[in-house]
C-alpha positions in Angstrom: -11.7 -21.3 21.3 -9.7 -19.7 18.8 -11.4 -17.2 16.4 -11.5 -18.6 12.4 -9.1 -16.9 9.8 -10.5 -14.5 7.7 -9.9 -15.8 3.7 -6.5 -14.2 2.4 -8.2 -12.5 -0.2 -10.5 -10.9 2.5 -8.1 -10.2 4.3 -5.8 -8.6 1.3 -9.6 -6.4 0.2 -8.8 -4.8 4.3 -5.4 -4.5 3.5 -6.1 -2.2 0.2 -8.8 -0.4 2.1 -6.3 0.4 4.7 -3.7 1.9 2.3 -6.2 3.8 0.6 -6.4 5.9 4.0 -2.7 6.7 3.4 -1.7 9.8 1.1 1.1 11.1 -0.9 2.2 14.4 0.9 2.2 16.5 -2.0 -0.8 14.6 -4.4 -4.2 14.4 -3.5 -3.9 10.7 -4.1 -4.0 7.7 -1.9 -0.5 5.5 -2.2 -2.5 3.0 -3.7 -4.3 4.2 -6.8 -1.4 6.3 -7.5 0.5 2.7 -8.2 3.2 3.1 -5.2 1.8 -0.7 -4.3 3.9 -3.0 -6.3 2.6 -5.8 -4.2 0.8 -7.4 -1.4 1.7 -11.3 0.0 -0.5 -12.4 2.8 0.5 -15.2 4.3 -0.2 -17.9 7.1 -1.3 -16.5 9.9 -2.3 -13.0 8.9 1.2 -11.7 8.4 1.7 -9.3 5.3 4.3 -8.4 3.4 3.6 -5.1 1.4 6.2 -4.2 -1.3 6.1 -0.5 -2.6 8.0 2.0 -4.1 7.9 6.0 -4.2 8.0 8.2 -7.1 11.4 9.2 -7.0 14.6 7.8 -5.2 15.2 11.6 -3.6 11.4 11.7 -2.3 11.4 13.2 1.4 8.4 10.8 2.0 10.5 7.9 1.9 11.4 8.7 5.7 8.1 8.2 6.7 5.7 6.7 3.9 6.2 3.3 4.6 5.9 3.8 8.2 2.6 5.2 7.8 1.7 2.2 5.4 2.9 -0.5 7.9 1.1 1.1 10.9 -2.0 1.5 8.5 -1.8 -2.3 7.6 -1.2 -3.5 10.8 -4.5 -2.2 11.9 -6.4 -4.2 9.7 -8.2 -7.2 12.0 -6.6 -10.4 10.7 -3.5 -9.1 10.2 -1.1 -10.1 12.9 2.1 -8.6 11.6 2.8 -5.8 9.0 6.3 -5.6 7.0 6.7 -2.9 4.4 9.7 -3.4 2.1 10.6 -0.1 -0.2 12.0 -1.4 -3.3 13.0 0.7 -7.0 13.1 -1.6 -9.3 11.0 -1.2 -11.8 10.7 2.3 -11.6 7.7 4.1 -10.9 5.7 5.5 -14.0 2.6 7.1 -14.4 1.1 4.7 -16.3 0.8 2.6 -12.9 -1.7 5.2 -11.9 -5.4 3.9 -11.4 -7.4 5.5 -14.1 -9.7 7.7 -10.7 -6.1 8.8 -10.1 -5.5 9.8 -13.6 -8.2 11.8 -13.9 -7.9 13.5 -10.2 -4.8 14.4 -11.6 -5.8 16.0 -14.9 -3.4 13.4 -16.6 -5.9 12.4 -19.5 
């Protein structure tokens, strides 16, 4: 018997719990309060699609961040594949920060 879906938007609350175990190497902020997430598509089947940027074009993270996210996301139970796709457009800003990264930060 094959084991019920878990609701997408269940299933996209694991997915953000999961990235928030994933850290910018040189902040004390998880990837997702510090607004790299652009977006999050969970579709049929438990496959996601995580788009995400970094905060600058030259970052040395970008050789491994969206590894880390991917193998983070694909660990999440419901999830049956995990595809990170690192995008620049818009640009990254601060002002995508969450406000608990803001103040972490001592940007207020």
């Amino acid at each position: 018997m094959e084991t019920p879906q878990k609701p997408r938007h269940l299933l996209e609350a694991d997915v953000i719990e999961a990235m928030k175990q994933v850290y910018d190497p040189e902040l004390p902020v998880n990837i997702y309060d510090l607004g790299l997430i652009y977006g999050i598509d969970v579709q049929e089947g438990g496959r996601v699609h995580v788009t995400m940027t970094l905060t600058a074009p030259g970052c040395p993270a970008a050789q491994f961040l969206p590894g880390q996210v991917e193998e983070k996301v694909a660990t999440v139970e419901g999830v049956s594949e995990a595809h990170v796709e690192l995008v620049w457009e818009p640009p990254y800003h601060k002002g995508l920060m969450s406000e608990e990264a803001r103040l972490d930060l001592g940007l207020f």
